[in-house]
Each structure stands twice: as C-alpha cells, then as structure tokens.
GUKEMAR-76310 format. One record per residue (C-alpha): x, z, y. Coordinates in nm, 3 decimals. Each point is the difference from the previous one (the first is absolute). Layout:
BEGIN
+---------+---------+---------+
|       u |       w |       v |
+---------+---------+---------+
|       X |       Z |       Y |
...
+---------+---------+---------+
! end
This chain:
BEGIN
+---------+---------+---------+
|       u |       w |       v |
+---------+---------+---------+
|   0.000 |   0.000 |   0.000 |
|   0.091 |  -0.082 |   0.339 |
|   0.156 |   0.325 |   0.184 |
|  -0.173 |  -0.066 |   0.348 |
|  -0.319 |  -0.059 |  -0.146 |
|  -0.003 |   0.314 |  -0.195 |
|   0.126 |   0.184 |   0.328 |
|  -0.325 |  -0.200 |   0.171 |
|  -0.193 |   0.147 |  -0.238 |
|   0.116 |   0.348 |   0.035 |
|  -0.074 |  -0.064 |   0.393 |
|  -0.365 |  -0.062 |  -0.113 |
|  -0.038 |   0.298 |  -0.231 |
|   0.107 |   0.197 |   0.280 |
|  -0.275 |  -0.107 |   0.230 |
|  -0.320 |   0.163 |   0.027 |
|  -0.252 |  -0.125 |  -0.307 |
|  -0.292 |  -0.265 |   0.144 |
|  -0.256 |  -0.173 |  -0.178 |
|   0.154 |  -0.242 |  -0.143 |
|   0.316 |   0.275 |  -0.068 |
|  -0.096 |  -0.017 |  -0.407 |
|   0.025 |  -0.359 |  -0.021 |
|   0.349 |  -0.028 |   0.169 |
|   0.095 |   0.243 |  -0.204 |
|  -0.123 |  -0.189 |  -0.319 |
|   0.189 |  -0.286 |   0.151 |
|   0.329 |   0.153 |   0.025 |
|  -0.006 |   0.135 |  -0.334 |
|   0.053 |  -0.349 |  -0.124 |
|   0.357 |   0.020 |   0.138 |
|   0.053 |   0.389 |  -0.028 |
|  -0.085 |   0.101 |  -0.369 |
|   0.025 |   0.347 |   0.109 |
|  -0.341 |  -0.025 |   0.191 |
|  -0.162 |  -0.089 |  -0.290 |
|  -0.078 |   0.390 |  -0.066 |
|  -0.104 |   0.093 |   0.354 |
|  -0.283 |  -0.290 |  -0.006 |
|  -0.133 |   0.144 |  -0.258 |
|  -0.047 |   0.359 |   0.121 |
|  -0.100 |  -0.140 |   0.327 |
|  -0.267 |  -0.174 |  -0.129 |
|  -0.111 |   0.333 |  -0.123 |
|  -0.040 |   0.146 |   0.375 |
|  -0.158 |  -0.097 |   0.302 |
|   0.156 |  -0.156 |   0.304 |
|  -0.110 |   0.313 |   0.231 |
|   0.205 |   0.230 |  -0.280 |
|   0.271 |  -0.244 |   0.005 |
|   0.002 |  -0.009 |   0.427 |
|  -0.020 |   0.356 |  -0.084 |
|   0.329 |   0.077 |  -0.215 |
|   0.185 |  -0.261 |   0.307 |
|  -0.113 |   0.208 |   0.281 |
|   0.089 |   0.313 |  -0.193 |
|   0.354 |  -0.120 |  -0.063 |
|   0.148 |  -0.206 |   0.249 |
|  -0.293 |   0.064 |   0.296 |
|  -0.135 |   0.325 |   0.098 |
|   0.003 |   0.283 |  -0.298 |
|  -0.132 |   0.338 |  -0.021 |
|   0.190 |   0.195 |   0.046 |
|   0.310 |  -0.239 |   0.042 |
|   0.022 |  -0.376 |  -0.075 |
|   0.191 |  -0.010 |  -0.295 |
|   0.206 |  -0.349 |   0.041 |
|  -0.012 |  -0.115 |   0.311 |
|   0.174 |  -0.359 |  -0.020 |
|   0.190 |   0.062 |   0.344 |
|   0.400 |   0.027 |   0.056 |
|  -0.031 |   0.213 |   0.276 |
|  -0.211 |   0.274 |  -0.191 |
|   0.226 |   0.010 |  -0.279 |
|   0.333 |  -0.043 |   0.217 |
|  -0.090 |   0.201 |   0.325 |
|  -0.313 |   0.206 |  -0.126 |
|  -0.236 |  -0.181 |   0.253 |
|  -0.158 |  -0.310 |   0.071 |
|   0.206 |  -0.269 |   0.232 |
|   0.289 |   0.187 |   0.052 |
|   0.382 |  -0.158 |   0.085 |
|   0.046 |  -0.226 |  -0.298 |
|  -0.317 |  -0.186 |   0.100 |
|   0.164 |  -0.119 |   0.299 |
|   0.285 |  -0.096 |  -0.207 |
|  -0.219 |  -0.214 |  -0.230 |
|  -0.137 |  -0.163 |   0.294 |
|   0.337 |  -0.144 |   0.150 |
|   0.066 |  -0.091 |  -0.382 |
|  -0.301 |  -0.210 |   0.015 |
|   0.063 |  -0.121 |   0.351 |
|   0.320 |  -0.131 |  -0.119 |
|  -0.113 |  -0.210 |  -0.226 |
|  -0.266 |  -0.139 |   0.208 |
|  -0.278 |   0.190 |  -0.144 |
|  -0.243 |   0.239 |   0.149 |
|  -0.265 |   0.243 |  -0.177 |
|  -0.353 |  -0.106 |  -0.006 |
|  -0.221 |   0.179 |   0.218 |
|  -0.100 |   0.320 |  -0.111 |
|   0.248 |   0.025 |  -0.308 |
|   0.256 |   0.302 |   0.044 |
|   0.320 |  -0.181 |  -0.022 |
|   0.118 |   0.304 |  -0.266 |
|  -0.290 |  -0.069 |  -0.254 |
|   0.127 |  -0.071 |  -0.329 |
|  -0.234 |  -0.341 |  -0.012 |
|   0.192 |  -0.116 |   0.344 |
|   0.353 |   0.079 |  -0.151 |
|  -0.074 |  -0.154 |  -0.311 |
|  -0.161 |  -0.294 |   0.180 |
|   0.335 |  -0.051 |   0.151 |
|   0.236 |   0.054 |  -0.236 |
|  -0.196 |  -0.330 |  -0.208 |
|   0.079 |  -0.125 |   0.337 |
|   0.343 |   0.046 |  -0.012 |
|   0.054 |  -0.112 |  -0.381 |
|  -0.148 |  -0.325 |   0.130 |
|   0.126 |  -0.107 |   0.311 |
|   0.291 |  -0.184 |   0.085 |
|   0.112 |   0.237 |   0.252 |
|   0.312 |  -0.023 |   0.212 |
|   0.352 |   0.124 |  -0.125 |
|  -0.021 |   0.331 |   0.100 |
|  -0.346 |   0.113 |  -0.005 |
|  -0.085 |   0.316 |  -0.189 |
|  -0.039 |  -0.112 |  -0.383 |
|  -0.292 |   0.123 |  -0.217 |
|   0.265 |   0.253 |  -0.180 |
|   0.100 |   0.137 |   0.303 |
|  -0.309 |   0.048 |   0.168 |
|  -0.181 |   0.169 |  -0.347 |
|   0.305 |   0.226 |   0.013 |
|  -0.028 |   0.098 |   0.346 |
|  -0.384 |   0.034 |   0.050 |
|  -0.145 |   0.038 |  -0.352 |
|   0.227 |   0.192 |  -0.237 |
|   0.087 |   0.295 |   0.161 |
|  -0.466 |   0.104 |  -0.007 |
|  -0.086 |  -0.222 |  -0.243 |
|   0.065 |   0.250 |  -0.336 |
|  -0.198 |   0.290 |   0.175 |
|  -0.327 |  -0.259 |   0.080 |
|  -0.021 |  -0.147 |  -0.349 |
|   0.141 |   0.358 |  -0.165 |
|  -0.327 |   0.143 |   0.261 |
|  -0.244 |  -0.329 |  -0.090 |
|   0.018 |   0.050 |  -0.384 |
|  -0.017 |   0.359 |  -0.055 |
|  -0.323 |  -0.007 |   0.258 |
|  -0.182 |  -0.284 |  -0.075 |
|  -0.326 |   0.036 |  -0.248 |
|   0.007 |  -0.376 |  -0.067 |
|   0.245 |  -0.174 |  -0.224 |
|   0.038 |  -0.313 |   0.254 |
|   0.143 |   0.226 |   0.237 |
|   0.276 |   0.188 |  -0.236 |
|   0.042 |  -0.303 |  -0.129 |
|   0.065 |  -0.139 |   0.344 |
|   0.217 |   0.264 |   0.074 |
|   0.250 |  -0.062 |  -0.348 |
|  -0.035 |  -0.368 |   0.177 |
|   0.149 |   0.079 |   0.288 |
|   0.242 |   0.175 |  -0.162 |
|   0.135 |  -0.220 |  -0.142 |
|   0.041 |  -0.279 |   0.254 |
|   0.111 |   0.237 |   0.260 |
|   0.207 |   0.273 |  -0.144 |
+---------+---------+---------+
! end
C-alpha cells in the first residue's frame, strides 16, 4: 500500500465522524486490512455513540479530554502555545498556509503536510519529511497514541492509535 495514502487515511479517521463517516471507512478498509475489524463493530453502534467516543477523546471530555490530537497540549500543556508559531513559518516556507479554522498543531494538519512533503519536489534545502516528523511529531507522538489506545472504547480508535504508531514513532 501506498504510504501517503495510508497517512491520508489516518488524516480522515482523525476527523470528526459524518454521515457518510461509515462508508469512508468501509472504503478505506479495502487498502488498510486492519480496518476490517473496526467496520464491523461500528456497524454495531450508532453514529451519535460514535460522535460520542470522538468528542470524548480528542474534543471536550469529562473530566479531561483524553487524546487531544494537538502538539502544543502534549508539548507545552496548552493549546497554541510557541511551537505553533514554529509550525507556521515551517509551512510558510514551503509556500503553504493552514486552512481556515484548522490549528496549525492538529495532528490531521501535520500529517497533511508531511504527505506533502514526501511528494513534492521541493527545493534543495527545504525541511525533508524525516526531519520535520522528527522535529514536530516524535518527541508527543508516543504519549497521544500511548493516551488514544488505553482510552478509547472503540477498536477503530486503538487501532488507530497502534497506526500511528507505527508510521510516526
């Protein structure tokens, strides 16, 4: 399987489940084998439980979220600290801004750009996609998916999180 399509696919996983969230997720299974056991249990739920277990982990849970997907919260114990403006120039650099309303420290962004990175053509000297998963995704990464799989209730989010894991780590 292609690397950057399993890394979009992680990107989508991590977004907030929709209506149609069960059928992508049937989808991708077709590439990732390892989703294969999710769709099942998910078809087992309802979307509200399933919105439910998101918000819970990487939203707004009671009494703590348990995985936010944020560098800044892992890294500087709050949302948009210092190493957001950091990511920023990053992305500035190589000609890239962060859509509207997307923290430039959420894992989907960084992700998001590091498939940018593995693709482009960019000029001698810009940050490779080694070096920029070292700088701004290894050193939180362990303690999100470490966090994501020992809170999550579903399978497709543990499984998500050994995912992750193993791309990133």
């Amino acid at each position: 399987m292609d690397a950057n399509l399993e890394l979009r696919i992680l990107v989508g996983l991590l977004a907030h489940p929709q209506g149609d969230a069960l059928d992508n997720v049937r989808e991708w299974s077709e590439h990732c084998p390892w989703l294969v056991e999710p769709v099942l249990e998910l078809q087992r739920i309802t979307l509200e439980e399933w919105q439910g277990e998101h918000t819970r982990l990487f939203i707004n849970g009671f009494p703590r979220t348990i995985a936010p997907p944020f560098l800044s919260v892992w890294n500087e114990g709050l949302m948009g600290g210092n190493g957001v403006g950091a990511l920023q120039e990053v992305f500035r650099e190589a000609g890239l801004e962060p859509v509207e309303g997307m923290p430039a420290d959420y894992l989907g962004t960084l992700l998001e750009f590091l498939v940018y990175l593995q693709e482009s053509s960019l000029a001698p000297g810009s940050m490779s996609g080694a070096v920029f998963k070292e700088r701004f995704i290894q050193p939180w990464i362990q303690r999100f998916v470490t966090a994501l799989r020992e809170g999550s209730a579903l399978q497709l989010y543990r499984s998500l999180a050994d995912r992750l894991e193993m791309r990133l780590t």
